[in-house]
C-alpha positions as CSV (number, residue, x, y, z in Angstrom):
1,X,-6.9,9.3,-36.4
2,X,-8.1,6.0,-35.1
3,X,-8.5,5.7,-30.7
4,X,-5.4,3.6,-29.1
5,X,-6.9,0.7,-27.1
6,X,-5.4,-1.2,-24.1
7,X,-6.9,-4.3,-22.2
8,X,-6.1,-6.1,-19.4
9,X,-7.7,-8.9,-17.1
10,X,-9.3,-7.5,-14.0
11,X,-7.7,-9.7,-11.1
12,X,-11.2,-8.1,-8.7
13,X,-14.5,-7.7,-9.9
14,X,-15.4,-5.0,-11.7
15,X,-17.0,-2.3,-9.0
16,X,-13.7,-3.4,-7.1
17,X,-11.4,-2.0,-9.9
18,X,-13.7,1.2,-10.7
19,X,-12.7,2.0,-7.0
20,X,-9.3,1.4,-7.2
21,X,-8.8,2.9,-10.4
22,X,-10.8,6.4,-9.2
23,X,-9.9,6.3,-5.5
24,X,-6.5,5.1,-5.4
25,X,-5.1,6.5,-9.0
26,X,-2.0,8.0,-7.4
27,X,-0.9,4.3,-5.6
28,X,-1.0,2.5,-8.9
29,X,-0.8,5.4,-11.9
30,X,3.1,5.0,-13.2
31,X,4.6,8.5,-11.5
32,X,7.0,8.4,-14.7
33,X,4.4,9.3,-16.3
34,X,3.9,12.5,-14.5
35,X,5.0,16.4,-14.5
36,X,7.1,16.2,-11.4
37,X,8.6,12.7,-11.7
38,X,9.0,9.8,-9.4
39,X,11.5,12.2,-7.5
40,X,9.3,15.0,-6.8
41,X,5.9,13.4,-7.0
42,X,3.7,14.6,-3.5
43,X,0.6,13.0,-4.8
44,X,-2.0,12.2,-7.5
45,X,-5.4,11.2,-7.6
46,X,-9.0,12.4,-8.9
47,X,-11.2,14.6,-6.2
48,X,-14.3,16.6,-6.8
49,X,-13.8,15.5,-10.6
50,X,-10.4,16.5,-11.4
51,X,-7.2,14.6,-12.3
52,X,-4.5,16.0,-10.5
53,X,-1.1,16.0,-9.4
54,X,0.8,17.5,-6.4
55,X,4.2,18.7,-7.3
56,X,7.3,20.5,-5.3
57,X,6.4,23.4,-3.1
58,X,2.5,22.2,-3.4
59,X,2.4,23.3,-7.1
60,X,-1.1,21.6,-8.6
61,X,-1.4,20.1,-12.3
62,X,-4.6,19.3,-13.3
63,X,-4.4,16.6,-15.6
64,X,-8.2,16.1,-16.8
65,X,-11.7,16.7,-15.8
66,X,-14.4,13.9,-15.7
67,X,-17.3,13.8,-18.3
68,X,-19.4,10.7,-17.5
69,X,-18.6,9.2,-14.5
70,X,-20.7,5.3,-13.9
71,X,-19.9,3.4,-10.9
72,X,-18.5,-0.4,-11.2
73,X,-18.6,0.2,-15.4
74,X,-17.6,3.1,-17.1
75,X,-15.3,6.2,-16.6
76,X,-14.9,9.3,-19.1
77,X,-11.9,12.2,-18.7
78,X,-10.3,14.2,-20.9
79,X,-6.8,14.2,-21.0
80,X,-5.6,17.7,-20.5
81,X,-1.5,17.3,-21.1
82,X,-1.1,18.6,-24.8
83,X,1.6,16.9,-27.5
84,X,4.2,19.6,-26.0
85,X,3.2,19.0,-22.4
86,X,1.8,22.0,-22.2
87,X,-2.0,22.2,-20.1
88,X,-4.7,22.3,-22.4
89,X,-7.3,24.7,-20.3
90,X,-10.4,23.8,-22.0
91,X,-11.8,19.8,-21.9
92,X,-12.9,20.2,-25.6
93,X,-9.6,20.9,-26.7
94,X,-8.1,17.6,-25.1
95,X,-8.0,14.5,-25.9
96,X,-10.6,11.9,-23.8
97,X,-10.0,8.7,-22.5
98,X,-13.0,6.1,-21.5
99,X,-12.2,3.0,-19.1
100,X,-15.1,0.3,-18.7
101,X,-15.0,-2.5,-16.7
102,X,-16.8,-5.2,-17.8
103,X,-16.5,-8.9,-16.7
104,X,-13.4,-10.2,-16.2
105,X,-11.7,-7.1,-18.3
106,X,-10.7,-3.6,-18.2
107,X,-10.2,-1.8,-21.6
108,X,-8.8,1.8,-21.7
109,X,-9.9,3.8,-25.2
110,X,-7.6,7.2,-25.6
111,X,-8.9,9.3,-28.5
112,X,-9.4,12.5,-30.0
113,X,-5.7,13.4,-31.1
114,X,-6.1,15.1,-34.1
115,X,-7.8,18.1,-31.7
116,X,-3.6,18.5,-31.2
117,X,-3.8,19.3,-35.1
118,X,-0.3,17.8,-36.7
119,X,1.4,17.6,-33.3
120,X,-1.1,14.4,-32.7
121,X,0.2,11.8,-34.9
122,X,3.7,12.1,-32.8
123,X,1.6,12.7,-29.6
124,X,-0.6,9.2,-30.3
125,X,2.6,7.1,-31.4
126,X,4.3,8.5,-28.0
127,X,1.3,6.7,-26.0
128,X,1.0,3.8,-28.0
129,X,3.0,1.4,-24.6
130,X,1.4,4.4,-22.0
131,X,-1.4,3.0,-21.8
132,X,-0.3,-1.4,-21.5
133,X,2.1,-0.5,-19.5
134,X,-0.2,1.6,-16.7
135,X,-2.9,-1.0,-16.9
136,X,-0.3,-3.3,-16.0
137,X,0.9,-1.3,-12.8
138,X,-3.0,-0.8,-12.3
139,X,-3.7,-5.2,-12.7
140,X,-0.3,-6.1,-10.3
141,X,-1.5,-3.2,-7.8
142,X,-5.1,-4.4,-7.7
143,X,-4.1,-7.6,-7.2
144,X,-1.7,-7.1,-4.4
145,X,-3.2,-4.5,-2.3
146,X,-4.0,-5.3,1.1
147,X,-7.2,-6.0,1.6
């Protein structure tokens, strides 16, 4: 099953937007997109090389787990949220996504769905606008931050 791929122009240079895409994940990251919702999101972010989210009543998901991790260039996780939702516990058994920054561009590579076995078919259509629309939130944050 081919790798869904989303691109976008950087409006900072490229160790600029590694920073802001590691440090400040939970300012720009689309909290629709998480387990809690906009409504009951505390926080999100990466630390110690986790993906994680802060629910209600300090409940933690961890959403993925860093693999290769390149300043300014190039970032590796897996993606820990099975087709069903569901935490996948073990980083081999997830699906990875790699974001390099090169240039004027950022380009966000999701793969490794068929690990979900037939569920991943569904689970890649379902992410097919995830990723566009995130890097979008991610481009307009970085480009209006305060400096």
């Amino acid at each position: 099953m081919r790798e869904l791929t989303a691109v976008a122009d950087l409006p900072v240079p490229p160790a600029v937007a590694f920073e802001i895409f590691t440090d400040e994940f939970g300012r720009w990251w689309p909290p629709e997109f998480s387990w809690s919702g906009a409504e009951l999101l505390t926080d999100m972010g990466l630390l110690d090389g986790v993906l994680y989210e802060l629910g209600p009543h300090g409940m933690q998901w961890d959403w993925g787990r860093v693999l290769r991790w390149e300043p300014g260039r190039r970032l590796v996780f897996s993606w820990q949220i099975g087709p069903d939702r569901v935490p996948v516990p073990r980083a081999e058994d997830a699906t990875e996504v790699e974001v390099t920054f090169e240039g004027s561009t950022v380009t966000v590579a999701h793969r490794g769905w068929e690990r979900h076995g037939e569920a991943g078919a569904e689970y890649r259509g379902n992410f097919e606008q995830v990723w566009p629309y995130a890097l979008g939130r991610f481009t307009e944050y970085a480009a209006n931050r305060p400096s």
